[in-house]
C-alpha positions in Angstrom: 67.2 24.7 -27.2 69.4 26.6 -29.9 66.2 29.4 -29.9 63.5 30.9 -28.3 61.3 33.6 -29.4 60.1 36.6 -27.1 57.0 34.8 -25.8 59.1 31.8 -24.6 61.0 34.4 -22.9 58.0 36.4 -21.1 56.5 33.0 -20.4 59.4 31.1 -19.1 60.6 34.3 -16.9 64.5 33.4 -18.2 66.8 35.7 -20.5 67.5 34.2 -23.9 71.3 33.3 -22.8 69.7 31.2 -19.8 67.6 28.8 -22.4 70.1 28.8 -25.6 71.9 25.9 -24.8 69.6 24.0 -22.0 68.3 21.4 -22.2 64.3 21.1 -23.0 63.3 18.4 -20.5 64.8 20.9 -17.8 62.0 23.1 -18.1 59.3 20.9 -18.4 57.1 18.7 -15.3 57.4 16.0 -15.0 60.5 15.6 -17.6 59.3 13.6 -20.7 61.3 10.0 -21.1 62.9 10.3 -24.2 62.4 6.5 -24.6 58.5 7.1 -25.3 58.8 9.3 -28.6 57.8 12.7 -29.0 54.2 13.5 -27.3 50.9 13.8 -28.9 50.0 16.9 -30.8 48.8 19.5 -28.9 49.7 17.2 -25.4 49.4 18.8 -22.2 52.3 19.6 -20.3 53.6 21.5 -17.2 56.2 24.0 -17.8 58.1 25.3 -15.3 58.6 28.6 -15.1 60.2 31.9 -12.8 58.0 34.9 -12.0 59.9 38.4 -11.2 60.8 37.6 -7.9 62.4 34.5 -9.0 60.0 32.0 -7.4 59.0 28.8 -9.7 55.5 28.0 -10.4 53.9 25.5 -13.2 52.0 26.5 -16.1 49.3 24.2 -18.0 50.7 24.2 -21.6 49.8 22.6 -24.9 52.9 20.9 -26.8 53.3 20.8 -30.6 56.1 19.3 -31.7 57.4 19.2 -35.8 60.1 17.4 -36.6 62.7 19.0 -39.1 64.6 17.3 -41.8 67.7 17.8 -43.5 69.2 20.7 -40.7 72.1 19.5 -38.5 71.2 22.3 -35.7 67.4 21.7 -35.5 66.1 18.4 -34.6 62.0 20.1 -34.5 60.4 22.8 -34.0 58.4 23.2 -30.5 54.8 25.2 -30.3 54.4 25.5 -27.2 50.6 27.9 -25.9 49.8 28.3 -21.9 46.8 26.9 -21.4 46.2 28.9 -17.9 43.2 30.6 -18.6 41.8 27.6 -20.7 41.7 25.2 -17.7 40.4 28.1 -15.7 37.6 28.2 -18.2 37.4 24.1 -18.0 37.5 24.5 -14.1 34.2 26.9 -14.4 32.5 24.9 -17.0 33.2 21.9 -15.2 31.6 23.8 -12.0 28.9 24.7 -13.9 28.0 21.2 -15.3 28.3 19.6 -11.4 25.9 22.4 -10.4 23.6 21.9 -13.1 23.7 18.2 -12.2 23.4 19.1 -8.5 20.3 20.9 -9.9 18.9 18.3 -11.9 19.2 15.9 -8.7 17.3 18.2 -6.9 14.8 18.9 -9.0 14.0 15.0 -9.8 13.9 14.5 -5.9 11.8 17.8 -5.6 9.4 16.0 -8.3 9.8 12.5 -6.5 9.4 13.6 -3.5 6.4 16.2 -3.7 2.7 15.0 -2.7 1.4 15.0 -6.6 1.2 12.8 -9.2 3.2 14.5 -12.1 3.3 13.5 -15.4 4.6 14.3 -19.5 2.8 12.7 -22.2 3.8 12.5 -25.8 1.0 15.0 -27.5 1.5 12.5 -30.8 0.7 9.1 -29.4 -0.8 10.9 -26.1 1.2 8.0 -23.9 3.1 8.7 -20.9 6.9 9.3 -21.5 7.7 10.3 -17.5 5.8 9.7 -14.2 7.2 10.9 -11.0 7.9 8.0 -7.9 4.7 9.7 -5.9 2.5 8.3 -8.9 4.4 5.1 -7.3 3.3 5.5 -3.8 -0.1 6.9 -4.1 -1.4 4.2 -6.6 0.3 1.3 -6.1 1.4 0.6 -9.1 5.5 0.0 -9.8 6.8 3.1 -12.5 7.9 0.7 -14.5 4.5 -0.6 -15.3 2.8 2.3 -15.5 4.6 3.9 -18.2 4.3 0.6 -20.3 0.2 0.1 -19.6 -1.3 2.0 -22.9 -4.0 4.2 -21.3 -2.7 3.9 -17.7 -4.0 7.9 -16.3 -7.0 7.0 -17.9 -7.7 3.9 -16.4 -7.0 4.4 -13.0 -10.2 7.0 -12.8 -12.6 5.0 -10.9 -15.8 6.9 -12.3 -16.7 7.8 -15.9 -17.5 11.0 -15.8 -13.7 11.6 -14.5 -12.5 9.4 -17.2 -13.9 11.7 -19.6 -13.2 14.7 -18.0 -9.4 13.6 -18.1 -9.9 12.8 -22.0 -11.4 16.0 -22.6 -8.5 18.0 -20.7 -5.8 15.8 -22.8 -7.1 17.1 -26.3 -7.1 20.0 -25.3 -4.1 20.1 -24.2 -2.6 18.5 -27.0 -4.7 21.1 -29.2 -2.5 24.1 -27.1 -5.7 25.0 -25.0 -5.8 25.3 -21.3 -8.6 23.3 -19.4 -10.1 24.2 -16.1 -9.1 21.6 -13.4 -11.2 18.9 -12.3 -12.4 16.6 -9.6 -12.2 12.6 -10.4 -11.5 9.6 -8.0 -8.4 7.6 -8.8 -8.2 3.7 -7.9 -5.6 2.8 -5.6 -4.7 -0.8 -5.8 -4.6 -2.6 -2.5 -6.3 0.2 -1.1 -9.2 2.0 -1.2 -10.0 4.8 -4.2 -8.8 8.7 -3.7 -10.5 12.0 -3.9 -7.6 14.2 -6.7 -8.2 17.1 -8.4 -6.7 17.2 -12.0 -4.4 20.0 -14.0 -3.6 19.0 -17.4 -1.8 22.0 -19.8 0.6 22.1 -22.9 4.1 23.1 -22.8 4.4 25.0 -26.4 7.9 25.4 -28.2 9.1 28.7 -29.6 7.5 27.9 -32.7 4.1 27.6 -31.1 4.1 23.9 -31.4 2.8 21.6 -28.6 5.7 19.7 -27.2 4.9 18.2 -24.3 1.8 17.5 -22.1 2.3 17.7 -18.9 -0.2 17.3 -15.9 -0.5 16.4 -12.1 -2.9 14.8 -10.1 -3.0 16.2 -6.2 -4.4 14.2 -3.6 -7.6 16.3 -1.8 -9.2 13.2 -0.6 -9.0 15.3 3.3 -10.6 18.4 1.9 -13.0 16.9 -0.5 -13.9 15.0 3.2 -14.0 18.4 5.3 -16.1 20.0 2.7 -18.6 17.3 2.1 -18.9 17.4 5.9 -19.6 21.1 5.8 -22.4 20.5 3.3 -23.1 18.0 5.3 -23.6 20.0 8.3 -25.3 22.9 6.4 -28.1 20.5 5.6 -28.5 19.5 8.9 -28.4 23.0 9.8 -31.1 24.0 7.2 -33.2 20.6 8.2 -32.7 22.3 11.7 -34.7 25.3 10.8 -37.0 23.3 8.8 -37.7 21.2 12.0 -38.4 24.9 14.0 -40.3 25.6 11.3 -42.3 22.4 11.1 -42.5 22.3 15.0 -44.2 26.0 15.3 -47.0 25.1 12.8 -47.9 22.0 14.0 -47.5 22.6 18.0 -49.8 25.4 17.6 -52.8 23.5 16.2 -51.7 20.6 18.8 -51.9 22.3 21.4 -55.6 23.9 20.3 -56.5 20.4 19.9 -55.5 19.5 23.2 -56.8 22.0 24.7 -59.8 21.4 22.7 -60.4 18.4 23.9 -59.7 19.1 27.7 -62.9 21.5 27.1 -64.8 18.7 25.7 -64.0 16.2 28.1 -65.2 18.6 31.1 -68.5 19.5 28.7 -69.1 15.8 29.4 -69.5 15.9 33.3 -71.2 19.5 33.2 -74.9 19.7 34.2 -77.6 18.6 32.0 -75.1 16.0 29.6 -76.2 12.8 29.2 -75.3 10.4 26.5 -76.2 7.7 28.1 -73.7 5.6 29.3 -72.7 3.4 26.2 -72.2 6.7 24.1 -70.5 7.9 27.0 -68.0 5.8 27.7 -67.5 5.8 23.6 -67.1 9.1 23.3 -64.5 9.2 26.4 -62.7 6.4 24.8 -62.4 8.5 21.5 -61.5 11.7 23.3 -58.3 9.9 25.2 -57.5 8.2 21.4 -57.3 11.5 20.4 -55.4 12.8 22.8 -52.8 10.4 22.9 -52.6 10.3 19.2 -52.0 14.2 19.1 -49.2 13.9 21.8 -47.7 11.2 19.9 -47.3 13.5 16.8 -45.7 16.2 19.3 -43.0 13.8 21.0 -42.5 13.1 17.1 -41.5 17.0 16.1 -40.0 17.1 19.5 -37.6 14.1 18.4 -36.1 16.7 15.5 -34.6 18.6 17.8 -31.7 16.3 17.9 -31.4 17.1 14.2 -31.2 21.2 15.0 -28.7 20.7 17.6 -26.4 18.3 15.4 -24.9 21.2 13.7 -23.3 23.3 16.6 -21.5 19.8 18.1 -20.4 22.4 21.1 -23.2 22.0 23.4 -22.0 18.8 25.7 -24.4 18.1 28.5 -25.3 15.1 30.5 -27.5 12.9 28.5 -30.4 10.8 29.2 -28.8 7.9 27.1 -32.1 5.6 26.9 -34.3 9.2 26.1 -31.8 9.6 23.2 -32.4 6.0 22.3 -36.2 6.2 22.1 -36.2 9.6 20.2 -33.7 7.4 17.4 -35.9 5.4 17.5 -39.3 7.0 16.7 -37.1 8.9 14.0 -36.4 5.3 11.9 -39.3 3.3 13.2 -40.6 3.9 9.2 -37.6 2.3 7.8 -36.8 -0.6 10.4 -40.5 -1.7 10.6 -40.8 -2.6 6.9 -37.7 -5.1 7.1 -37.9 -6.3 10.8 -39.3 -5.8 14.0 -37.6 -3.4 17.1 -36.5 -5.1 20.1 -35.8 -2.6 22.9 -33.3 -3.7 25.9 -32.4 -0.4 27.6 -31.0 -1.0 31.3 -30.7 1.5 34.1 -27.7 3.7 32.5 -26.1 6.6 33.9 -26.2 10.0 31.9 -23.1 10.8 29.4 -21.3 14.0 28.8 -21.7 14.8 24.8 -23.9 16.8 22.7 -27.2 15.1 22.6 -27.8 15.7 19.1 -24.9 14.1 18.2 -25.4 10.9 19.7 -28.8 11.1 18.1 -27.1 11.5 15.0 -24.7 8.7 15.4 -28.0 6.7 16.5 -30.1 7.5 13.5 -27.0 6.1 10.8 -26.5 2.9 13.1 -30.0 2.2 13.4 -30.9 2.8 9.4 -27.8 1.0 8.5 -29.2 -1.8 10.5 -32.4 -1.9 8.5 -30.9 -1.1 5.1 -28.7 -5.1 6.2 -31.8 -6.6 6.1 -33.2 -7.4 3.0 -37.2 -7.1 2.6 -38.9 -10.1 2.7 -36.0 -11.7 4.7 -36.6 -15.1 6.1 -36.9 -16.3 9.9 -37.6 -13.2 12.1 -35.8 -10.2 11.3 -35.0 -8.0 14.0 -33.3 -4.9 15.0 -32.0 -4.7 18.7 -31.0 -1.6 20.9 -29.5 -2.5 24.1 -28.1 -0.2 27.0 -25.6 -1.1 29.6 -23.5 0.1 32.5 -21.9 -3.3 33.7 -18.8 -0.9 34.6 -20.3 2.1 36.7 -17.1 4.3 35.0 -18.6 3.3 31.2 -22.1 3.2 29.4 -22.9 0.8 26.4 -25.1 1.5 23.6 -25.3 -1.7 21.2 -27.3 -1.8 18.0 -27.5 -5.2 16.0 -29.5 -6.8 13.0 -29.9 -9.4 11.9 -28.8 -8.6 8.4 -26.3 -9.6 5.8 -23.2 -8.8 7.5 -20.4 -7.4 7.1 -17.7 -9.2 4.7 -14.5 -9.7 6.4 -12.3 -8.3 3.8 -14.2 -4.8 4.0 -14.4 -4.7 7.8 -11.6 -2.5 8.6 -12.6 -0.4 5.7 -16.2 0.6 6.4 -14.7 3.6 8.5 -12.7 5.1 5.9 -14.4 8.6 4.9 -16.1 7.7 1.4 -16.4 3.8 1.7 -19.9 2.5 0.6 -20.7 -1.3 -0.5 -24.8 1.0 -1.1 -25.6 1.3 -4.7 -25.1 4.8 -5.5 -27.5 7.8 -4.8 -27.8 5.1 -1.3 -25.3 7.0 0.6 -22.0 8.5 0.7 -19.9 6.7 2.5 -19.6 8.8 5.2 -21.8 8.6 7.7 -19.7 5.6 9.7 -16.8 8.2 9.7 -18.4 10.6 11.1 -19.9 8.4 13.6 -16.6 7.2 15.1 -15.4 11.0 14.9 -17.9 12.1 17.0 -17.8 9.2 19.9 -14.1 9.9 19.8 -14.2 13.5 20.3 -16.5 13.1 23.0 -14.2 10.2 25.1 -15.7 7.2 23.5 -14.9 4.3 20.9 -17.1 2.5 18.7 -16.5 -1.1 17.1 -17.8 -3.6 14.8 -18.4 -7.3 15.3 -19.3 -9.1 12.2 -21.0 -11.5 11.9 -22.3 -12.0 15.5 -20.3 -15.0 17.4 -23.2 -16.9 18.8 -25.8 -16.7 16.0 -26.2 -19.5 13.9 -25.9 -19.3 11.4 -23.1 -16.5 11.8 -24.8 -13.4 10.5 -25.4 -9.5 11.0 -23.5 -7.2 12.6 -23.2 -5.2 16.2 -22.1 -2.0 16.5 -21.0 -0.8 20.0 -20.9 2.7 21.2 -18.9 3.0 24.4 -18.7 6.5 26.6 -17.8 7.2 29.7 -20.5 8.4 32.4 -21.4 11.2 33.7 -21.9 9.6 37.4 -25.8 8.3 38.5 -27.7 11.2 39.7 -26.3 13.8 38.0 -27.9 16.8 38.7 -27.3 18.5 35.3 -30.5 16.5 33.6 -33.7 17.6 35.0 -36.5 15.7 36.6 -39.3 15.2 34.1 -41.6 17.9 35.2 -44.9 16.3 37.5 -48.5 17.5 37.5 -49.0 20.7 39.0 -51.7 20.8 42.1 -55.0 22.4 40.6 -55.1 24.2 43.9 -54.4 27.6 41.8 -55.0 31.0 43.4 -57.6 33.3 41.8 -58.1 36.8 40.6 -54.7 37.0 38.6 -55.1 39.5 35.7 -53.4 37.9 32.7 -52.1 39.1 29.2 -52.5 36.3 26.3 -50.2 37.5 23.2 -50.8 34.5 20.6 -51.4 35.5 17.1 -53.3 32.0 16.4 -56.7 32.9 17.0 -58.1 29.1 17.9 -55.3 28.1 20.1 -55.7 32.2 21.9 -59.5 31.9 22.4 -59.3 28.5 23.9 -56.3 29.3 26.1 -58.4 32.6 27.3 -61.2 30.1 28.1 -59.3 27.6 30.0 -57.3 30.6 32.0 -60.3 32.4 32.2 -62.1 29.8 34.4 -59.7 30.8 37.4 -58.5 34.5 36.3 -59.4 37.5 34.5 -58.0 36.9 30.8 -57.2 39.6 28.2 -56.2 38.6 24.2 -53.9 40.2 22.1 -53.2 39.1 18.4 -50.1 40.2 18.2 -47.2 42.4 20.0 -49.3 46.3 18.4 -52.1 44.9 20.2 -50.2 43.9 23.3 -48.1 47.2 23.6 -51.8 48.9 23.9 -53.3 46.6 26.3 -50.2 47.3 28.6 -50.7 51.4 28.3 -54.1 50.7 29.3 -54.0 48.7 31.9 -51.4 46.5 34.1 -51.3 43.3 34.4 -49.7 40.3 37.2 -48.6 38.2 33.7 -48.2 38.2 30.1 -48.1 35.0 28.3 -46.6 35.6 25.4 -45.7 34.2 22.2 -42.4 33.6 20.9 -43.2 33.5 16.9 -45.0 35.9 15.7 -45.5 37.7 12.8 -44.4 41.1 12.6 -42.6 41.9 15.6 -41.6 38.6 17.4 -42.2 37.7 21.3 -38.3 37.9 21.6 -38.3 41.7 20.0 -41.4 43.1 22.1 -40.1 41.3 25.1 -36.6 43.5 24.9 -38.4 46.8 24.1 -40.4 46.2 27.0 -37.6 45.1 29.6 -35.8 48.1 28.1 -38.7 50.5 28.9 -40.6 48.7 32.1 -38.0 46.5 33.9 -40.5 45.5 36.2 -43.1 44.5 33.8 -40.8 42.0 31.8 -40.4 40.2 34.9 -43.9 38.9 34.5 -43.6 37.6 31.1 -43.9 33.6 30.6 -42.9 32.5 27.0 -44.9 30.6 25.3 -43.5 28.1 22.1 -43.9 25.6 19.5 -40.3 25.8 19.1 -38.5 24.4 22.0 -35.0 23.8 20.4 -32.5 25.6 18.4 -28.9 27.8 19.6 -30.6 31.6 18.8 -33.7 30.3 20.9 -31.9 28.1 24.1 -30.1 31.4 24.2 -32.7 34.0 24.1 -34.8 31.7 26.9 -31.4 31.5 29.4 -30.2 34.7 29.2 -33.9 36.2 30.0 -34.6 33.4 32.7 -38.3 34.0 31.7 -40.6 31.0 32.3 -41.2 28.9 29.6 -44.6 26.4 28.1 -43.7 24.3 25.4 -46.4 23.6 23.2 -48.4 21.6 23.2 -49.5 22.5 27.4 -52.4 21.7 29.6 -54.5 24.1 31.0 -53.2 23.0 34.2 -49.4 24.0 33.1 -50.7 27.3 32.4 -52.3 27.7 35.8 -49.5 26.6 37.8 -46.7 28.8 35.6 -49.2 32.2 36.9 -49.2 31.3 39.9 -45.3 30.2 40.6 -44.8 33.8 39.2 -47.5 35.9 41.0 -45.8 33.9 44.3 -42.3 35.2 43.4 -43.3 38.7 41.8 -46.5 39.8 43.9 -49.4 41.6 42.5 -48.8 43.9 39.3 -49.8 47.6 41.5 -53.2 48.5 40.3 -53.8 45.3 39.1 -57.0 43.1 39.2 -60.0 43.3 40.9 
C-alpha cells in the first residue's frame, strides 16, 4: 500500500504509518493468490480489521480494483466499500423471503388440506386455472384431469337445476356480482353423489376489473341428512296431530254406532218384536256385520298411533312385537294387496324394549318397499311374507320378504347410505332404509339384507331381517288385553255424562241409565252447574271439547273439590299422543277409549264407586 485515505483508516482500525508500506493481501481473508489475476469488479471480500480494543474481526467488503498505467509507484487504484449493513439487509430479506415461503407452504396445505372444494377460474375463458387436492379426494377425480376436462365444475352436478344454478353464479361472478349460495348434488365417482352447498364470487383488481373467480364447494351431505330428518319428523309430528284429529271425529260417531246398535240388538228380544224368524236372523246377521265393520275402522285409526308416537323416539317400552306387526300391516294392506297377497307367520315372540312407534315405522318402509319390488301384474304368485321368531330366547326376529325384483348386487351395500334411491323421483327420498337401520341400532338391534333369497328359484326378492333383543317372556310391563266385565253391576249410582256430541251423550245416558240415575251435560259450563247443584258418585267426562276442554275443567275442579276429581273417568276418541299419555298418568283417572260398550261403562262406575264410596248426599 503506498496510500490510504481516512476511511481506510477508520475502517481498518490501523494508523496511516501501520498500512503505508504493508502488504495488501495482509489485510484481506482469505489472502487472494496472486496467480489468479485481480478479482472481479465489485468482488466480495473479507477484510480484516482492529476495533479500539485492538481485537480483530472481519468485515464483508466489496473490491474494485483499476489498474494504473504509466506510474512507477502505483500499480492500481483499490475501492474498497464495507458491505456490513448490506448483508444485514440481504440476511433480513433473505428471512423474509423463507417466511413468506414458509407462508406460502402453509397456506397451500391450509387450502389442501381444508374440507372444501376450492377453486379459481379464468373470468375470460371461465376454465379452471387452480383446484385444491380436497377437490381430489371428495370427487375422485386426479387434479390433473380435472383442470384439463373443459366444463369439469359444471359437469360433476348431478341434477340440472344445480348445473344451472352453478352457471348462473359463474356470470355473475364474472360480471363482478355476488350471488347467493346454493344447494346442488355433486357426483362422486366410485361412490355415491354428495349433498354441497356452493359460493361462487369475484376477486376485483384495483381498477375494478374482475380478475379472478374464485369459489368453493363444502360438503353438507350430514346436515342436509339431519335436516331432511327434522322435516321428516315434523311431518310425522303434524300427521300425528292429524291422526288425533282424525281419531276424535270418527271414534265419536263409532262409538254412537256401537252403541247404537247394542240398543237395537236388545229391541230385538224385548216384548212384543217379532220379525219372524227368517227376518230375524237377517237382521241379526246385518247388525253383527255392522258391528264388526265399525270396529274394524276403529282398530284402523287406532293403528295411527304408531305414527304420533314416531316423533318423540324417547318412549321405549316392552313391545307386543306380533301387535306391532298386524297394526303395519293394516296400515299397507292398500298398497301390498294390489301387487301380491300377505302371508302372515308370526310365532310366539317375547316383547322388545324400543319405542313402539318406531318399529312401526321401520315396519311400514320395509313392508311398502316390499310391494313397491313387485311389479303389478307380476307373474306366478306374488307374495309378501312377515315372519316372527325367537329360536334364541335372548333375541327376537322380524323378517319381511317379497317376492320382487331384487336387489342388484352392485347396489347392495349402498341402499343404506342416507339419500340412495334406485325409485323414480318424487318415489322416495332415499332415506327411509337409513333411518330404519338407525333406529334398530339405537335401540340394541341390527338389520340386514339378503338378496336375492338363496333357496328361491329362480333367485329373486329380497329379505330384510330386523333382529332385537328381548325383553324376557312374561314381562309384566305390557298389559293383559282387558276381558269382559261381569254385568253383575251395582245400582243406584248417580252419574255425570260431560260429552258435547249430542247422539253419542243421549245414547250413553240411555245405556247408563238402564242401571243408574244419569245426568247430561253438553259441555264443561253445563257441567260446572250440574255439580253446584247437586253431587254426584261419577263424572264421565270428555276429554275434547270445545270451549274449555275435559283436561282444563278437570284441573279447575281438582283445584277447587279434591274429593270430587277423584270420581272423574275420562272418556276419548283420542287414545295416543305425549300431551295426552301424560295428562291421563299424572291424573291416574280412569280411562274408556272410544269406541266402548255399555258394559265398559258399567263396570268403570262401579270399580270407582267400590274404591271411592258414595258421593255424600248423593243418589237416592
Amino acid at each position: 500500500m503506498t496510500d490510504a485515505n481516512a476511511a481506510a483508516l477508520a475502517l481498518t482500525g490501523h494508523t496511516r504509518e501501520e498500512l503505508i508500506g504493508r502488504k495488501i493481501g495482509s489485510l484481506l481473508d482469505p489472502e487472494p493468490d496472486p496467480t489468479v489475476g485481480l478479482p472481479q469488479p465489485d468482488a466480495r471480500l473479507g477484510l480484516v480489521t482492529r476495533t479500539p480494543a485492538g481485537e480483530a474481526r472481519r468485515l464483508p467488503v466489496a473490491a474494485t480494483i483499476t489498474a494504473v498505467e504509466d506510474d512507477p509507484l502505483v500499480a492500481c487504484h483499490a475501492l474498497l466499500r464495507d458491505l456490513s449493513a448490506w448483508e444485514a439487509s440481504e440476511r433480513e430479506v433473505v428471512a423474509h423471503l423463507a417466511r413468506i415461503r414458509e407462508l406460502e407452504e402453509q397456506h397451500r396445505t391450509l387450502l389442501d388440506n381444508a374440507p372444501l372444494v376450492i377453486f379459481r377460474l379464468d373470468p375470460r375463458t371461465l376454465e379452471l386455472v387452480y383446484l385444491n387436492h380436497c377437490a381430489e379426494r371428495l370427487l375422485g377425480v386426479p387434479l390433473d384431469e380435472a383442470l384439463a376436462t373443459p366444463g369439469f365444475l359444471c359437469g360433476v352436478h348431478v341434477d340440472q337445476e344445480g348445473a344451472a344454478a352453478y352457471d348462473e353464479a359463474v356470470l355473475r361472478a364474472r360480471a363482478g356480482m355476488r350471488s347467493s349460495p346454493y344447494e346442488a348434488r355433486l357426483a362422486r365417482r366410485g361412490a355415491h353423489a354428495i349433498t354441497a352447498r356452493g359460493t361462487i364470487y369475484p376477486l376485483v383488481g384495483k381498477g375494478g376489473e374482475v380478475v379472478a373467480i374464485e369459489g368453493l364447494f363444502m360438503d353438507v351431505s350430514v346436515e342436509h341428512a339431519a335436516r331432511t330428518r327434522l322435516i321428516q319428523a315434523d311431518r310425522l309430528s303434524t300427521l300425528g296431530t292429524l291422526a288425533a284429529g282424525v281419531a276424535h271425529e270418527i271414534n265419536n260417531p263409532a262409538a254412537f254406532i256401537l252403541l247404537g246398535l247394542d240398543m237395537m240388538a236388545r229391541m230385538l228380544d224385548g216384548p212384543g218384536v217379532d220379525l219372524g224368524p227368517t227376518v230375524s236372523e237377517q237382521v241379526r246377521h246385518m247388525l253383527g256385520e255392522l258391528r264388526d265393520s265399525t270396529r274394524r275402522i276403529v282398530d284402523i285409526v287406532r293403528d295411527l298411533r304408531m305414527f304420533a308416537r314416531a316423533p318423540a323416539g324417547t318412549r321405549r317400552i316392552a313391545v307386543d312385537v306380533n301387535r306391532t306387526v298386524e297394526s303395519a300391516l293394516s296400515l299397507t294392506r292398500g298398497q301390498i294387496i294390489e301387487r301380491a297377497r300377505i302371508v302372515r307367520d308370526l310365532g310366539d315372540v317375547p316383547p322388545v324394549i324400543i319405542d313402539e312407534g318406531r318399529l312401526g315405522q321401520v315396519l311400514v318402509n320395509l313392508l311398502v318397499n316390499a310391494a313397491q319390488a313387485i311389479p303389478r301384474n307380476a307373474p306366478g304368485e306374488p307374495a309378501v311374507t312377515v315372519t316372527t321368531r325367537s329360536e334364541d330366547p335372548r333375541t327376537v326376529e322380524i323378517d319381511v320378504r317379497d317376492t320382487g325384483v331384487g336387489i342388484s348386487p352392485e347396489i347392495l351395500d349402498r341402499i343404506w347410505d342416507p339419500f340412495f334411491t334406485t325409485k323414480e323421483p318424487g318415489a322416495g327420498t332415499g332415506l327411509g332404509l337409513s333411518i330404519s337401520r338407525e333406529i334398530i341400532e339405537r335401540s340394541g338391534g341390527r338389520i340386514y339384507v339378503e338378496s336375492p333369497i338363496e333357496g328361491e328359484d329362480p333367485p329373486r326378492g329380497a329379505r330384510f331381517v330386523i333382529v332385537l333383543p328381548a325383553a324376557g317372556r312374561g314381562d309384566s310391563s305390557i298389559p293383559p288385553m282387558p276381558s269382559t266385565p261381569p254385568r253383575s253391576i251395582k245400582s243406584g249410582v248417580r252419574v255425570l255424562v260431560v260429552e258435547d256430541e249430542a247422539p253419542l251423550a243421549r245414547a250413553l245416558a240411555e245405556e247408563i241409565g238402564r242401571v243408574h240415575e244419569v245426568s247430561v251435560a253438553g259441555g264443561a259450563q253445563g257441567a260446572f252447574e250440574a255439580l253446584s247443584a247437586q253431587r254426584f258418585d261419577v263424572i264421565l267426562c270428555d276429554l275434547r271439547m270445545p270451549g274449555m276442554s275435559g283436561e282444563a275443567f278437570y284441573e279447575k275442579v281438582a283445584a277447587d273439590k279434591p274429593e270430587v276429581a277423584r270420581r272423574f273417568v275420562f272418556m276419548t276418541g283420542v287414545g295416543f299422543g305425549a300431551d295426552v299419555e301424560r295428562f291421563l298418568a299424572e291424573s291416574g283417572r280412569p280411562v274408556l277409549e272410544k269406541p266402548f260398550s255399555a258394559e265398559d261403562a258399567l263396570a268403570v262406575i262401579q270399580k270407582v264407586v267400590t274404591r271411592h264410596g258414595r258421593a255424600l248426599g248423593a243418589g237416592r
